[in-house]
N, C-alpha and C positions, 0 to 999 in steps of 0.2 A: 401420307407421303411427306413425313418432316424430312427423313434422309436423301430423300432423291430430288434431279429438277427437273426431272421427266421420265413417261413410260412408256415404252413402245409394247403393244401387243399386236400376237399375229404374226404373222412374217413381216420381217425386218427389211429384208433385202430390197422391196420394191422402193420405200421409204425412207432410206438410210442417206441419199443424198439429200433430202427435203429437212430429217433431220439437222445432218453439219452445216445445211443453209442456216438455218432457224439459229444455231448454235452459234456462228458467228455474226449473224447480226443481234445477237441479246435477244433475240424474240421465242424462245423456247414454249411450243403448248406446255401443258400439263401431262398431255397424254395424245400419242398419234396411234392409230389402229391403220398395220397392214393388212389385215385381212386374213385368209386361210391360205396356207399352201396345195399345189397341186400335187399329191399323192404323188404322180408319175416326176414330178422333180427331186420331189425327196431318195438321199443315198442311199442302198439297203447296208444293212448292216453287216459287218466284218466279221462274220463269224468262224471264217478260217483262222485268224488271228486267234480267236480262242483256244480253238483245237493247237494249236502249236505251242500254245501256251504250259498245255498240263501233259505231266507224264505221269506215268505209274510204271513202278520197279516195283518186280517180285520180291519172296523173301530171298533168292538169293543170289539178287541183281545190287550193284549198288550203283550210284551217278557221280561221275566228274561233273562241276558245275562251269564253265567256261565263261568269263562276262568280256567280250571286246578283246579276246583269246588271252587272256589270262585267268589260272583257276583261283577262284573262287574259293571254294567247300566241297566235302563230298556228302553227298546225301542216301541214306539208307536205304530200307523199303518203305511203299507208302505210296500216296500220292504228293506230286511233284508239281509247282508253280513257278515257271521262268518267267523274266519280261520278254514278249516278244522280238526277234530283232537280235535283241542285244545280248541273251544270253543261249548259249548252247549247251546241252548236254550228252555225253558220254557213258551209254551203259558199260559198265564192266559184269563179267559174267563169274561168281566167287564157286560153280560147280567145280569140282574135279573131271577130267578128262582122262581114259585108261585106255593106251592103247597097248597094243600086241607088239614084247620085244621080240627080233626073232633071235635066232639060238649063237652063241657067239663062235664059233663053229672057227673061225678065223683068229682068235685072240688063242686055242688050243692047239692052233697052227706053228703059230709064232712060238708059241711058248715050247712047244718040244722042239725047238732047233736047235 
């Protein structure tokens, strides 16, 4: 312990005012121990955050990358890493689409008059 002038192990929280006491009067332990935490206090983890995190573009998908609605980059295929929150992404789709003209039946109309 040369770099430090105290340790706290265990949970902090119960301790933490006993701490700033100790720290304003000059009287710092060496080391306070709070103890364990109760499982059912503890957060679960944000694991949605993740999932919104990553995309995956086919080979013939590409991504507008959007950060605070201004673009970014655009990114190929692959797998994809945004910051939560803060960035958005936009599939574009690079297929060809073929639809059915129908017959110009009206343009042969016009034109013999």
């Amino acid at each position: 312990m040369e770099r430090v002038d105290s340790v706290v192990t265990g949970e902090a929280e119960g301790i933490w005012s006993q701490v700033l006491e100790d720290a304003r009067n000059g009287s710092l332990k060496r080391r306070y121990d709070g103890g364990l935490a109760e499982i059912s206090d503890v957060p679960s983890a944000r694991h949605d955050l993740l999932a919104t995190a990553i995309r995956i573009l086919r080979e013939y998908e590409r991504g507008v990358i959007f950060r605070l609605g201004r673009v970014i980059k655009t990114k190929g295929p692959g797998f994809i890493i945004l910051i939560p929150i803060i960035d958005k992404m936009v599939k574009v789709s690079l297929r060809l689409v073929t639809m059915d003209v129908p017959p110009q039946d009206v343009i042969h109309e016009i034109m013999s008059l």
